[in-house]
N, C-alpha and C positions, 0 to 999 in steps of 0.2 A: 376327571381324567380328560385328556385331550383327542379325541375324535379326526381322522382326514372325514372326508364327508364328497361323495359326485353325489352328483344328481338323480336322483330315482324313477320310477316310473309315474311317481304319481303328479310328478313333474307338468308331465302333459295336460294335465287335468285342471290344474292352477294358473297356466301359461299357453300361450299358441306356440305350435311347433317351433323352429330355427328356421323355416324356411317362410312361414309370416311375418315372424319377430326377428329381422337378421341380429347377432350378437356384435356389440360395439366393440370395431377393432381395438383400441388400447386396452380394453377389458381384459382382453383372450387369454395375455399372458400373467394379470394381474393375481399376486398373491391376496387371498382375504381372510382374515382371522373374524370368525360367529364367536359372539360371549356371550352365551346366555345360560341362567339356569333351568331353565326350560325345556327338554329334549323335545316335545312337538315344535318350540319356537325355532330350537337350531334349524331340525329338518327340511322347514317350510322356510325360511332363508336362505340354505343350502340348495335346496332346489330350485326357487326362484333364481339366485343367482349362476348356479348351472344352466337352466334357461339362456342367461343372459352370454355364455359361452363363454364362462369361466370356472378354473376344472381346478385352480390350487386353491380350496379351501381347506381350512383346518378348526376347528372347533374346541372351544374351552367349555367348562361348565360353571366358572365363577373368575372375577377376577384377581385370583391368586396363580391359577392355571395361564390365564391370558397373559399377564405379565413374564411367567416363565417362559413360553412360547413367544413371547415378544423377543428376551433375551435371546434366546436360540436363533434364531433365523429371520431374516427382513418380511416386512409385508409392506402389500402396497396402499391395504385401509384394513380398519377395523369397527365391524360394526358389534359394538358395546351395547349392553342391557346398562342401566340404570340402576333399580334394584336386584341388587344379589345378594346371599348370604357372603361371609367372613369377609371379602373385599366388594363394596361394589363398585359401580361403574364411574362416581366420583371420586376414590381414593384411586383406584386406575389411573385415572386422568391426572389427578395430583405427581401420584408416582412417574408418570411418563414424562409429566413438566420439570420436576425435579432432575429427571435424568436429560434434559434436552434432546428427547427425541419428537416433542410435538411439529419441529417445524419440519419432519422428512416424513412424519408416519400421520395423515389423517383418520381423523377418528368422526366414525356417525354414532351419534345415539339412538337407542333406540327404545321406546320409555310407552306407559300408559299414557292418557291423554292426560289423565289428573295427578303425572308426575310433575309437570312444566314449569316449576319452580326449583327444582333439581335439576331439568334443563339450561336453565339461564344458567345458572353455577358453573355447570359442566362447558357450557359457549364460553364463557370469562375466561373457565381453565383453558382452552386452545379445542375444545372440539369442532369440527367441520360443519359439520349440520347436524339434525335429528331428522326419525321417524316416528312418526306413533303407532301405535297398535292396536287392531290389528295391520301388517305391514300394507299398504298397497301396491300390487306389483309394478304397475304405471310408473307409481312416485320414484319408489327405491326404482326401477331399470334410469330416471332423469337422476336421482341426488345420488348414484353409483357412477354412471356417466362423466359426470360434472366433475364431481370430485377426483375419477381417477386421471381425465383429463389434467385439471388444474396441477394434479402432481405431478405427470408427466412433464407439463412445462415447466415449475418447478424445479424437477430433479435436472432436466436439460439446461434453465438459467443456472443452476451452480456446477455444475460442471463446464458450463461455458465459463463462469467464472473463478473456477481453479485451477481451469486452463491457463487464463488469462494472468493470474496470479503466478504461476508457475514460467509462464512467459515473463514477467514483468519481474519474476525473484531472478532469472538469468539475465535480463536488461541490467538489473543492478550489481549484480558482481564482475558483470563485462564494464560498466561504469566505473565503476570503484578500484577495476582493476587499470583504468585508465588512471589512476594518482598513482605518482612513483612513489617508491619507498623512500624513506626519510634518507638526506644524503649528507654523506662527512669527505671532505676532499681528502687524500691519501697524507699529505702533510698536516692538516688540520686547519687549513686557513679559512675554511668556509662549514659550514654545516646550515641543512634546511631541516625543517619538520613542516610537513603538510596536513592538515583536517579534512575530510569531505562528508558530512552527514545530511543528506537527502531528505525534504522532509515526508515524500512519499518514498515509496516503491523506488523512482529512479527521480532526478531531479534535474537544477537547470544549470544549477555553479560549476565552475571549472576550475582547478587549483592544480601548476602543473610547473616542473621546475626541470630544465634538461641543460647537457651540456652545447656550449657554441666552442667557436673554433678556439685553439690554444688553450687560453685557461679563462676564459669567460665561461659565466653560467646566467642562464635565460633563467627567470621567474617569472610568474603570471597568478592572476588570481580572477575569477569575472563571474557577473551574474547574468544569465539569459530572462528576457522578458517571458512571464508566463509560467506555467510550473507544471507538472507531469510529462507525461512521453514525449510531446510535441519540445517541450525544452529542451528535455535531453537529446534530442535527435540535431537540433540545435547548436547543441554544447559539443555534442560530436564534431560535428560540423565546423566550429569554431577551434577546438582543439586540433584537429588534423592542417586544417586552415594556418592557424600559428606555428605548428610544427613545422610544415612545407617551407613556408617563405621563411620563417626566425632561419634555419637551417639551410635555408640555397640563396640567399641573402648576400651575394658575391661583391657588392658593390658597396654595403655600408654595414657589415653584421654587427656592430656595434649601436647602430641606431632604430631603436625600439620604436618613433616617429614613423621612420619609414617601413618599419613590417607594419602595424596599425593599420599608415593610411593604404596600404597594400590590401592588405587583410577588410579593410573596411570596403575596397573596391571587390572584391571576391564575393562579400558576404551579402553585397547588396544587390548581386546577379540572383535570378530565379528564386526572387524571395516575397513572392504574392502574398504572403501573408504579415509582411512587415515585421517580423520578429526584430531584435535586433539584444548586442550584448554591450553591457559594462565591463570595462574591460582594463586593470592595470599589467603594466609589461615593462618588467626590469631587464638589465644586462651589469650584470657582476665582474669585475675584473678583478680578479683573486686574488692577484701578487700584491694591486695597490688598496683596493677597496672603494675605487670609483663605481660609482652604479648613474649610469645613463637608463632613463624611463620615460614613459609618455604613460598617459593616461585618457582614457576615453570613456568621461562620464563616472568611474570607481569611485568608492567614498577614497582618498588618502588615505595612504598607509601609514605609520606612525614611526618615525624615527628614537629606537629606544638608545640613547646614551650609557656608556659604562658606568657615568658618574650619577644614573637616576634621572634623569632629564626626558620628558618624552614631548615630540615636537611633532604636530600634525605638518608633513611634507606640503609646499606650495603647490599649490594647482590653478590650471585654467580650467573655466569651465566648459568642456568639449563633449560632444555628444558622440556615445557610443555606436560602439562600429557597426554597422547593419543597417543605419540609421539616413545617412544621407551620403551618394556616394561621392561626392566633391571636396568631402570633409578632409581637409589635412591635419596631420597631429604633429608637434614639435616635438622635441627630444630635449630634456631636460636634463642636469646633471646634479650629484650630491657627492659627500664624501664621508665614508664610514670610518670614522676612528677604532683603534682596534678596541676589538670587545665589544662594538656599537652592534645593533642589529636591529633589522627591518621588520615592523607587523602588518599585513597586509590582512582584510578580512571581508567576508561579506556583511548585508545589513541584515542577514539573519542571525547573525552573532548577536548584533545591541536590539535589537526590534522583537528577540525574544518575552513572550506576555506570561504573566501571570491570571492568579482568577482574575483579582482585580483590574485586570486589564491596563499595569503598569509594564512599562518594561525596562526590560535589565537594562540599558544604557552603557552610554559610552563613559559616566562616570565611573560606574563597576568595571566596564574594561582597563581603564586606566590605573585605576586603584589595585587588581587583580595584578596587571602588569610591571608594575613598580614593586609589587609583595614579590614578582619571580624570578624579579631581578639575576640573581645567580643560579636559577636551577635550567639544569637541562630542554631545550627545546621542546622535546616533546612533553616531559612532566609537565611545562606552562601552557601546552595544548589540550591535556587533559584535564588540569585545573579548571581551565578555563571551560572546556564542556561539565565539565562537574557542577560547577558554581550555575551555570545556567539553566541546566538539570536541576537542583535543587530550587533557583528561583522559580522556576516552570510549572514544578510539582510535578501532576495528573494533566496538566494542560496538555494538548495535542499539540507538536510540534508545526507551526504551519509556513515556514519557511527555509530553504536550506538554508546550510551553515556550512559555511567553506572558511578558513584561514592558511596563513603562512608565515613563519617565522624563519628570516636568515640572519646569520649570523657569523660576524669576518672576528675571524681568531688568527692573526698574522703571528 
């Protein structure tokens, strides 16, 4: 049966008062579960650690009991017997490892001396320390101490870090809500589909497609040096950046050259830590199918033809914006035949690994590309994460994946 258990009188007699022995503040409020079959052994750890100024103890008499009182309600440690009848103090520990609670619930054992082969076992299983028996008060008030300490910071570093998770899962839905939704012009002459998959938490790509004046439409795609928060704060940074000037651009909104080298003089103000991004930047003119772009450092985008044809776009090679601020970018020009359409992507697309440490390539993209020839924008978007997904496996994804796919239907 389960037992609550203070401290007695005889408490005194085994221990110096509270006011010789002060009780260790993290103690005071600490829950402790006794397993033993022994009613003199509970007692006399029961008191001792009432000594120690700690008053939530509760007591099992086997570990079949301890386990059910585990279920029931938190504790902050548990000091286990070793040998018990029907369960003892190693099938305990096995059972608690099974259930994943060894890394929040420390466990002392508490064993004869010529148990200590049972001991080691029970260390391997996840328990915290041992005591031998009989207990000494000294010991147990120092491996009582320790250990509830240690859990305390413990339980403090994961709660600082589901803090942080919880902050970092709202970082990513404010990112991700930064990609517009997939967009169809009201006649049908244009349609985009955009990716964004982060390979942490939040990431550093940008994939962002809006309107400019009349019937042009702005595309972009780019990758920030670096990866977690500090990117994305980054990527912010660069998207608001392009947004501002692509859109007040009064003097040449059709020249993507001239937002860039704009954009590259902005980026490179109050930036001590030298970040900087790759960066391609279309402008669409819907009725004809002209696309003026510059490009800053991006791999090219790949020109897909109606007729199967796919042509890596011309590029110079210019260093991305953030990078050097004197840098000027040109403005380039193409022409989409109808049904032609644009792939823009990042190198977390092809640079995707395997176990073997191959990766998917730009042949699979190509190859991939040419198979989706007729399908819908977005289906060729999820293909394409599909296919990379499976070449991937179990691997951890360790860079983002950004793409864009437009597409002039006159």
């Amino acid at each position: 049966m389960l037992l609550s258990a203070r401290p007695n009188a005889n408490a005194r007699e085994m221990n110096p008062p509270p006011s010789v022995r002060p009780a260790i503040p993290p103690a005071s409020s600490a829950a402790v579960l006794v397993v033993d079959d022994v009613e003199d052994n509970r007692e006399v750890l029961a008191a001792r650690l009432g000594a120690l100024g700690i008053e939530d103890i509760t007591m099992a008499v086997d570990g079949r009991e301890a386990l059910e009182a585990i279920a029931r309600r938190p504790f902050d440690l548990v000091l286990l017997d070793l040998m018990m009848p029907n369960v003892n103090g190693i099938q305990v520990l096995e059972a608690l490892r099974e259930q994943g609670r060894l890394e929040a619930l420390p466990v002392i054992m508490v064993s004869a001396s010529n148990e200590m082969t049972g001991v080691v076992r029970c260390i391997e299983l996840g328990a915290e320390d041992y005591l031998t028996k009989p207990v000494n008060g000294t010991l147990l008030r120092a491996r009582v101490g320790a250990t509830l300490e240690k859990k305390r910071l413990r339980d403090a570093l994961r709660a600082k870090l589901a803090q942080m998770d919880h902050e970092l899962l709202l970082a990513r839905e404010l990112q991700l809500g930064m990609v517009p939704p997939d967009f169809a012009a009201p006649d049908g002459a244009v349609a985009t589909h955009l990716l964004l998959e982060p390979a942490r938490q939040v990431g550093g790509d940008l994939c962002d497609c809006f309107p400019g004046r009349g019937d042009t439409l702005w595309f972009a795609i780019g990758d920030v040096s670096g990866k977690g928060a500090a990117a994305a704060i980054f990527m912010a940074r660069t998207w608001s950046c392009l947004r501002s000037i692509a859109t007040r651009a009064s003097d040449a909104p059709g020249s993507p050259g001239a937002v860039l080298t704009a954009m590259n003089r902005e980026l490179c103000e109050a930036n001590a830590s030298s970040m900087f991004t790759t960066l391609f930047l279309g402008h669409l003119e819907r009725a004809s199918g002209r696309v003026a772009y510059a490009n800053a450092g991006h791999l090219p985008p790949l020109h897909l033809a109606r007729n199967g044809g796919l042509v890596q776009l011309d590029e110079l090679p210019l260093p991305p914006v953030g990078a050097w601020p004197d840098t000027e970018y040109p403005t380039r020009a193409m022409q989409l035949g109808a049904g032609d359409a644009l792939f823009a992507y990042s190198d977390g697309l092809t640079e995707a690994m395997n176990a073997d440490q191959e990766q998917w390539g730009e042949q699979r993209l190509r190859a991939l590309l040419a198979a989706g020839e007729n399908l819908d924008g977005r289906a060729v978007l999820a293909s394409l994460l599909r296919a990379v997904r499976e070449f991937t496996g179990d691997q951890p994804q360790t860079d983002d994946i950004a793409a864009l796919l437009l597409r002039w239907k006159p």
